[in-house]
N, C-alpha and C positions, 0 to 999 in steps of 0.2 A: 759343640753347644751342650748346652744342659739335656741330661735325658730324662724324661718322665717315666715313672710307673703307674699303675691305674691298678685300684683294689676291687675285683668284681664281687657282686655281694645280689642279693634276691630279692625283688621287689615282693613284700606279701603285705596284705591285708587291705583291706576295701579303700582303706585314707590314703592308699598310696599315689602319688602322680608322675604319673608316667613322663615324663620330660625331666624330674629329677634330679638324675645322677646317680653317683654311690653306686652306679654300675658296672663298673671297667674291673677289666682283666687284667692279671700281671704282663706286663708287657714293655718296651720299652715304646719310646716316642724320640726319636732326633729330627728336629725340626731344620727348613722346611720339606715339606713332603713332597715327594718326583712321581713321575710320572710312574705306573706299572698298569700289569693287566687285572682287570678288576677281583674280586672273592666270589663271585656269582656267574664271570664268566662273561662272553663277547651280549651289545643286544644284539634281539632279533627283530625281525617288520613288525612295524605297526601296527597294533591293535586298532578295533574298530574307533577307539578314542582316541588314534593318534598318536598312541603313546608305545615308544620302545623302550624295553623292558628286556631283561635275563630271561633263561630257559625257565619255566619254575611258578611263575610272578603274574598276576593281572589285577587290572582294574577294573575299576566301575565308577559312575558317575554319585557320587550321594545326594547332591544340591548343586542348582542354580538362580544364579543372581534372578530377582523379580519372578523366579516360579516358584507355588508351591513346592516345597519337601516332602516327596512324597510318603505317603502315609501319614502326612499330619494336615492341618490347616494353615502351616505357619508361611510364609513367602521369606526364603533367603534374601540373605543383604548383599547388593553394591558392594562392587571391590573388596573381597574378601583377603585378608592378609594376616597376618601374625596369627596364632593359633597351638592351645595344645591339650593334650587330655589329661583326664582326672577316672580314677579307679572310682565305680558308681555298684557296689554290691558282684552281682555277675556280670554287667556289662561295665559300660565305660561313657565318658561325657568329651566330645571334642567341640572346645571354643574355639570362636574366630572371631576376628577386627574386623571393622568396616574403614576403609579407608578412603573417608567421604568428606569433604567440607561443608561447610555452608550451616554448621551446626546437624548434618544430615548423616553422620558418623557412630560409632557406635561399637556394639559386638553381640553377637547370636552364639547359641547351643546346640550340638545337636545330641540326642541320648541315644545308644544302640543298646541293645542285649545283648547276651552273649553269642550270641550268633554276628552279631554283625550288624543287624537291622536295623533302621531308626525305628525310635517307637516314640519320641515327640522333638519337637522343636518349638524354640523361645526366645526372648529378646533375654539380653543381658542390662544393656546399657544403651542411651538413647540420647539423640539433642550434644552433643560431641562433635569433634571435629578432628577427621583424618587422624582416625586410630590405625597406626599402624603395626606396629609388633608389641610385645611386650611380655609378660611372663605369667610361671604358676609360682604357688606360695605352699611350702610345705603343710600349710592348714587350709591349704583345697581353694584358694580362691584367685583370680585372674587380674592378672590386674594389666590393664589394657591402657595406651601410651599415647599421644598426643601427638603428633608430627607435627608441631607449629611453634612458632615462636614464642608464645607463653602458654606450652601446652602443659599439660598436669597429665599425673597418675591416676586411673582411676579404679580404683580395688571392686572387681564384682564376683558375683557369687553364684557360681555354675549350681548350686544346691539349692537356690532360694535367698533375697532376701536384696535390700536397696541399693545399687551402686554407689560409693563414696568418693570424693577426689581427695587427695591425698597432695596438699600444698605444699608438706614438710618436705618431700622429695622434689622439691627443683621443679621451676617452670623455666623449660626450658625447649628442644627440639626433641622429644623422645622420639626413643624408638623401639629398642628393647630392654629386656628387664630378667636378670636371673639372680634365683635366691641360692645365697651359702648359709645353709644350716648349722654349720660348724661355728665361723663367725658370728654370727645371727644378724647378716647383712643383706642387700640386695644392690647386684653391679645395673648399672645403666647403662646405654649407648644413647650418643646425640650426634643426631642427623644433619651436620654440618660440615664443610669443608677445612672447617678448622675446629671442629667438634673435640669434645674432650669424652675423659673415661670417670664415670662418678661409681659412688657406694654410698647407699643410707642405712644408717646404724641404726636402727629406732630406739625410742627409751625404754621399751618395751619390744622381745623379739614376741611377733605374733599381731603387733599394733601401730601399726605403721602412722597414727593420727599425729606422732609427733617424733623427735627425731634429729639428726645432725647428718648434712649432706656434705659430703665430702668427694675431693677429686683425686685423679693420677697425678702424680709428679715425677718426674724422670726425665732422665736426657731424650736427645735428638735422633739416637741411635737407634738400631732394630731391634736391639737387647742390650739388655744390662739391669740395674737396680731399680727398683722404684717404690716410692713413699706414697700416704695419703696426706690433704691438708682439707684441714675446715673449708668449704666456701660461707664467707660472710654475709652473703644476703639472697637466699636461696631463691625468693620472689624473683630475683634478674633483673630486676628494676631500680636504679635507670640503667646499672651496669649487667650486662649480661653474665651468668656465672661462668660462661669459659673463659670471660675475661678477667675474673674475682682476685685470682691465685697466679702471681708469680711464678713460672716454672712449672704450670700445669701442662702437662704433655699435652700435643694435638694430634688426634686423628684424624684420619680425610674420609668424609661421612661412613658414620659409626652405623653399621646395623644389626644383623642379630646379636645373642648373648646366649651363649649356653656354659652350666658351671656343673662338674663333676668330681668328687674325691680330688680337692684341694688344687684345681684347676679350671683358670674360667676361660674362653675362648668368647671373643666375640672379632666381628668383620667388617671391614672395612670397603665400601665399592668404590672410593674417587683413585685406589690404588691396587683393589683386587687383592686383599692382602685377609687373612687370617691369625690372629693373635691370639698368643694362649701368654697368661698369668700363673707363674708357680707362688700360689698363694701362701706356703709354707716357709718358699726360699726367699721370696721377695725379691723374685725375678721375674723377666719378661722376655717374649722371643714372635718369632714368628714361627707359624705351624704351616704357612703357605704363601708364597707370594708368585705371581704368574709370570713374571720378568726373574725369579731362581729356577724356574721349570726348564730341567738339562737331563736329557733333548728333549725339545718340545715336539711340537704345542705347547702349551699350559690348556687342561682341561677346561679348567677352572675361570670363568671371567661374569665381569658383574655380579660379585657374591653377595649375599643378602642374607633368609633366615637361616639356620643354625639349627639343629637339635642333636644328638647323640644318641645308641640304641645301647642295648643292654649288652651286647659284648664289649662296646669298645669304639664303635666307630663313629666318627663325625657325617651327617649329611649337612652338604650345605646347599641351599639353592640358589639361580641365578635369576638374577633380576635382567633380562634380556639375554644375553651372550646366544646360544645352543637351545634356549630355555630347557636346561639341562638341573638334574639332581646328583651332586657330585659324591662321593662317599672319600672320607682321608680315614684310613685305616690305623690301626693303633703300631702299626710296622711304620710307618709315615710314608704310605703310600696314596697314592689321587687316583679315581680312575671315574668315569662316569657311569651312573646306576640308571638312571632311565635319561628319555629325553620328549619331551615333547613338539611333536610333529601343525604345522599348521595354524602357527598361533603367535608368531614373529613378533605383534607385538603388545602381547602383554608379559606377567613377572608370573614366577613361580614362588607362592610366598604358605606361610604357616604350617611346613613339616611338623609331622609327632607320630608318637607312638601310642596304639594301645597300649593298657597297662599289659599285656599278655608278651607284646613285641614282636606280632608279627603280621598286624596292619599298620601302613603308614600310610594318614591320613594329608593330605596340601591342597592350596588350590592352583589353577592360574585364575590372577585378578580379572583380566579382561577377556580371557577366551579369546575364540574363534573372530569374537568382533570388533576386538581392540579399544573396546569402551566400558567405564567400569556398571554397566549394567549388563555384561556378557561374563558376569563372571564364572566358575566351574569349579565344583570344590569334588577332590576326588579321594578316590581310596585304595591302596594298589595293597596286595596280600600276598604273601609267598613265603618261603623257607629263610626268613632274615637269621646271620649269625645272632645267636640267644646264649 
């Protein structure tokens, strides 16, 4: 198969956002990725929070669902999901989704220093519905996703300032949302069993208020070529946009998205699958799939959010399986980096990175109590490859 390189390069200055890209190291990638022993090493017992982790590595709890955050006034949200930071002077900003219906959805803030701390918390976005992932924007702003059938984009602004919906990008099942700088694009995922792979081009990079939505088209196959086409009536009404476009490829529910130096990945859970786009070649492949895992196990099941750290490696989380954080390595190897203990059934969802890269910030949505007002947004710190 095709093999990737990855150009590592330095995150500097206060506007930088850590989720990114443009961080990888020369390396190759032959997909899909097998099974090895992890870069951190075997875990070990359970921390006080449940959570195995490498030699090296801990956590801590930062926020919970319906409690105050501590050190501030503000009460965490319901079902915390999608999530990622933004470079805030010396310290850093980590967003998260609320993935709530009933118009009771949303997304909150939280600000640390450089040490770590929080030192406030805030609403983002409000009156929404079952935000679940979604992305950062090279110009610092979050734009948070809609899990429903005529859900929208909604651009908010971890600095200050009025959440927008963003109709030019498709009503549709969102999920996630990653920006290419290079093209001046932004790839989507839809959270459908027959979901498709989109890109919005805006007429303006930086301005997303208007714009031309566009899909994948490609064969049937795990790889090979693939093209983009207009969809014709971004609204989805009466015809759905996965249904717009002729020869629009299908994926079996689409979820995270993460895009790096001319490479975007995003996941797939109805097949456990992991997809990486060679945005240059104008090719497609798999980076993981859990039915090629020789010999198994497959580490890897119910995969969900996505983000990437500054050497090179992929974490992906699951959405049930192990409720596991899985790492695919730039060698194209899988191995498991933490797991979480006592918590069967809720997701592991909104991985990121400090801008520093080496706190990684997720939550699980439902916690210990299985219900999205037990949620646990955490923060694990150790010797991450940088």
């Amino acid at each position: 198969m095709e093999r990737r390189t990855f150009l590592r390069a330095t995150v500097a200055g206060a506007g930088a956002v850590a989720f990114s890209g443009g961080l990888w190291q020369n390396a190759a990638l032959a997909a899909p990725a097998q099974n090895a022993a992890g870069p951190y090493g075997p875990l070990q017992a359970a921390d006080a929070n449940g959570i195995q982790l490498p030699a090296g590595f801990t956590s801590r709890v930062v926020a919970r669902s319906r409690q105050t955050v501590p050190g501030t006034s503000y009460t965490w949200h319901d079902a915390p999901d999608g999530g990622a930071c933004f470079a805030d002077g010396t310290g850093w900003i980590y967003v998260s989704n609320s993935e709530v219906g009933g118009g009771a959805g949303g997304a909150s803030a939280l600000r640390f220093d450089s040490g770590g701390n929080v030192t406030s918390a805030y609403r983002l976005l409000g009156g929404t519905n079952t935000n679940c992932a979604g992305g950062a924007t090279p110009w610092n702003t979050w734009l948070s996703c809609e899990e429903v059938s005529n859900g929208q984009v909604w651009e908010t602004y971890p600095f200050g300032g009025t959440a927008v919906a963003r109709p030019a990008m498709g009503r549709f099942t969102h999920e996630a949302a990653a920006a290419d700088p290079v093209r001046k694009v932004i790839y989507m995922t839809e959270d459908k069993s027959d979901g498709r792979f989109y890109r919005f081009v805006p007429s303006t990079w930086g301005d997303l208020s208007s714009g031309t939505l566009q899909v994948l088209v490609a064969g049937s196959a795990t790889s090979g070529s693939f093209s983009w086409a207009n969809v014709p009536d971004p609204d989805g009404s009466p015809t759905a946009t996965r249904y717009q476009v002729p020869g629009a490829k299908v994926f079996n529910g689409g979820e995270g998205c993460y895009y790096a130096d001319d490479t975007v990945w995003f996941t797939t859970k109805g097949d456990n699958r992991v997809w990486q786009l060679d945005l240059a070649g104008g090719t497609y492949e798999l980076a993981y799939d859990d039915n090629l895992v020789n010999p198994g196990p497959a580490p890897l099941t119910g995969v969900d959010n996505v983000t990437g750290s500054s050497f090179g490696d992929l974490y992906v989380a699951e959405d049930g399986g192990n409720m596991e954080i899985c790492v695919i390595t730039p060698d194209d190897t899988i191995s498991v980096f933490l797991r979480i203990n006592g918590q069967s059934g809720s997701e592991i969802t909104g991985p990121a990175f400090n801008p520093a890269g080496d706190r990684l910030y997720f939550s699980s949505q439902r916690g210990t109590s299985g219900s999205s007002s037990g949620g646990i947004t955490y923060c694990v710190t150790g010797p991450f490859r940088t």
